[in-house]
C-alpha positions as CSV (number, residue, x, y, z in Angstrom):
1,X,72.1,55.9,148.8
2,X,73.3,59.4,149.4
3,X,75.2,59.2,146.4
4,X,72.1,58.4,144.6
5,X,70.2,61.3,146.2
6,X,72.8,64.0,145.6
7,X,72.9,63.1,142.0
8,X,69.0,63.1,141.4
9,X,69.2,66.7,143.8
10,X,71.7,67.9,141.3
11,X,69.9,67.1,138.2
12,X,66.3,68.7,139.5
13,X,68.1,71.5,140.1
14,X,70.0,71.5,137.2
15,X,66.7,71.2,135.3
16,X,65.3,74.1,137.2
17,X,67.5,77.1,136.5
18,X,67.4,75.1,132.8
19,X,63.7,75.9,132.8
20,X,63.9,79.1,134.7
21,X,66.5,80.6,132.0
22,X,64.3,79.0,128.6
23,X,61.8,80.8,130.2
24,X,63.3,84.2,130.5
25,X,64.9,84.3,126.9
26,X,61.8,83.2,125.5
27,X,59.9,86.2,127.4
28,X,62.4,88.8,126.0
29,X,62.3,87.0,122.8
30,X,58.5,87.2,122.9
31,X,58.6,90.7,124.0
32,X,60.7,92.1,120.8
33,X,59.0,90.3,118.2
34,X,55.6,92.2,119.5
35,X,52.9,92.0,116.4
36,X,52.3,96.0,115.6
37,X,49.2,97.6,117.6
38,X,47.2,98.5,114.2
39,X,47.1,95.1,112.7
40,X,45.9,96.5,109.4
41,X,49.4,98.0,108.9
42,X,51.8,96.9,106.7
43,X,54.7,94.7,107.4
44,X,58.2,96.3,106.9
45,X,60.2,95.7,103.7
46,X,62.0,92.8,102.5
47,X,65.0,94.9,102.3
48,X,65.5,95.6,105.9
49,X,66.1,91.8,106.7
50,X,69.3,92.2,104.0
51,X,70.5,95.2,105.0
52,X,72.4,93.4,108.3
53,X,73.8,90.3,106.3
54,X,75.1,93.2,103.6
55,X,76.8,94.6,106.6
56,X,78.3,91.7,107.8
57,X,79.7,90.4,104.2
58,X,80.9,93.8,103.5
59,X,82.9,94.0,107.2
60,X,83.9,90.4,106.6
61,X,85.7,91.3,103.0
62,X,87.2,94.3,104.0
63,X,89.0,92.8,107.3
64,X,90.0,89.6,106.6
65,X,89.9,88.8,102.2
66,X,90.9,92.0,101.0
67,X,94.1,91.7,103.5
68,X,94.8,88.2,102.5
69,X,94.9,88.6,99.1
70,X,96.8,91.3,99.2
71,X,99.6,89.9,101.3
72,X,99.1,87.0,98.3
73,X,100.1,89.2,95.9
74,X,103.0,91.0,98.0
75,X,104.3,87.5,98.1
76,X,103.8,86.3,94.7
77,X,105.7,89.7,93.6
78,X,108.6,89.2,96.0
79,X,108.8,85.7,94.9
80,X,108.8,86.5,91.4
81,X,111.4,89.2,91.6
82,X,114.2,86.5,93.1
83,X,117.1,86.5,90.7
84,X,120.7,84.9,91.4
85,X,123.2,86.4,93.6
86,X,120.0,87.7,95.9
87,X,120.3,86.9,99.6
88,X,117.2,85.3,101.2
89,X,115.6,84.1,104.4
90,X,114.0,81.0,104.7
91,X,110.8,80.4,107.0
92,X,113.5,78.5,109.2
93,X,115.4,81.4,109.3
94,X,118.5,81.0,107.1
95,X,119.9,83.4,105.3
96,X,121.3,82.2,102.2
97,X,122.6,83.5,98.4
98,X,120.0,82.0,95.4
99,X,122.4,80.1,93.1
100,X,119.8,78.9,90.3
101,X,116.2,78.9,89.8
102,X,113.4,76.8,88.8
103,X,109.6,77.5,88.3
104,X,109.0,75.7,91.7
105,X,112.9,75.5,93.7
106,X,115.4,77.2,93.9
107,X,118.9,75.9,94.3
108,X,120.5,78.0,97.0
109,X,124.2,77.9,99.1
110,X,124.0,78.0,102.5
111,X,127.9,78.2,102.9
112,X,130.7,77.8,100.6
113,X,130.6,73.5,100.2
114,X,127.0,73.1,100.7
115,X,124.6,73.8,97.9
116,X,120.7,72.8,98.8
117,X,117.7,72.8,96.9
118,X,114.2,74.2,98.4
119,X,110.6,74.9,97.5
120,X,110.2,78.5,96.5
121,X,107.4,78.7,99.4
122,X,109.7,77.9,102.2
123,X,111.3,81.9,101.0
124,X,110.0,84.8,104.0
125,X,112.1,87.6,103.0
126,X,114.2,88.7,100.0
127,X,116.8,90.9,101.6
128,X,118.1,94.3,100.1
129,X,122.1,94.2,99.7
130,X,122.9,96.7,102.2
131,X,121.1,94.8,105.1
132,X,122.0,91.3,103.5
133,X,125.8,93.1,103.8
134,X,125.6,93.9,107.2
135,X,123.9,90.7,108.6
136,X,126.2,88.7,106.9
137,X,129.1,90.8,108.5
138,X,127.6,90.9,112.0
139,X,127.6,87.0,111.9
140,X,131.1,87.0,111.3
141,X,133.1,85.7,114.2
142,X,136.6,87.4,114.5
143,X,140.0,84.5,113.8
């Protein structure tokens, strides 16, 4: 019975600041969108209701498409520019000497027995000879 009381207690009030706050935003709502004081003046222009949603594509383009595609292209070039002998770094971070190529694998030997073939997506980095030179010696243990 309690139970039953609380949870009906709960739910009017529930409904009451529900009501309370539709009734508030509506009232602000209802204040900005106030009809002009000379009624036989014109409405604004059509343009003006654009101008925002112009704003917003242009922001949208410039922060987040123009970026993207221009990391696209970075890659594409990168990938592209892959030629044997080159030492790479695949996305699960192993740095390995491109043996052959193909228009979508590469053939590529991670040590000197073992000789895998891999999508040319899974490629991060092409490395330049001089730090592909000294990572390779760094990993180097000492006999």
């Amino acid at each position: 019975m309690i139970r039953r009381l609380m949870n009906k207690k709960s739910i009017s009030l529930l409904l009451g600041r529900t009501i309370v706050m539709l009734a508030t935003i509506n009232a602000s709502a209802f204040a900005m969108a106030r009809p002009n004081a000379d009624p036989s003046a014109p409405p604004p222009p059509a343009w003006t209701q654009w101008v925002p949603m112009i704003m917003l594509l242009g922001v949208f383009y410039f922060f987040l498409l123009r970026p993207q595609s221009k990391q696209r292209k970075e890659k594409e070039a990168m990938l592209s520019s892959i030629k044997k002998g080159d030492k790479i770094v695949t996305q699960s971070g192993f740095i390995v000497t491109v043996l052959n190529l193909a228009p979508k694998t590469i053939e590529v030997k991670l040590n000197d027995e073992t000789r895998v073939s891999m999508m040319r997506s899974g490629i991060v980095e092409v490395l330049p000879e001089a730090a592909a030179a000294e990572l390779v010696g760094a990993g180097a243990s000492p006999k």
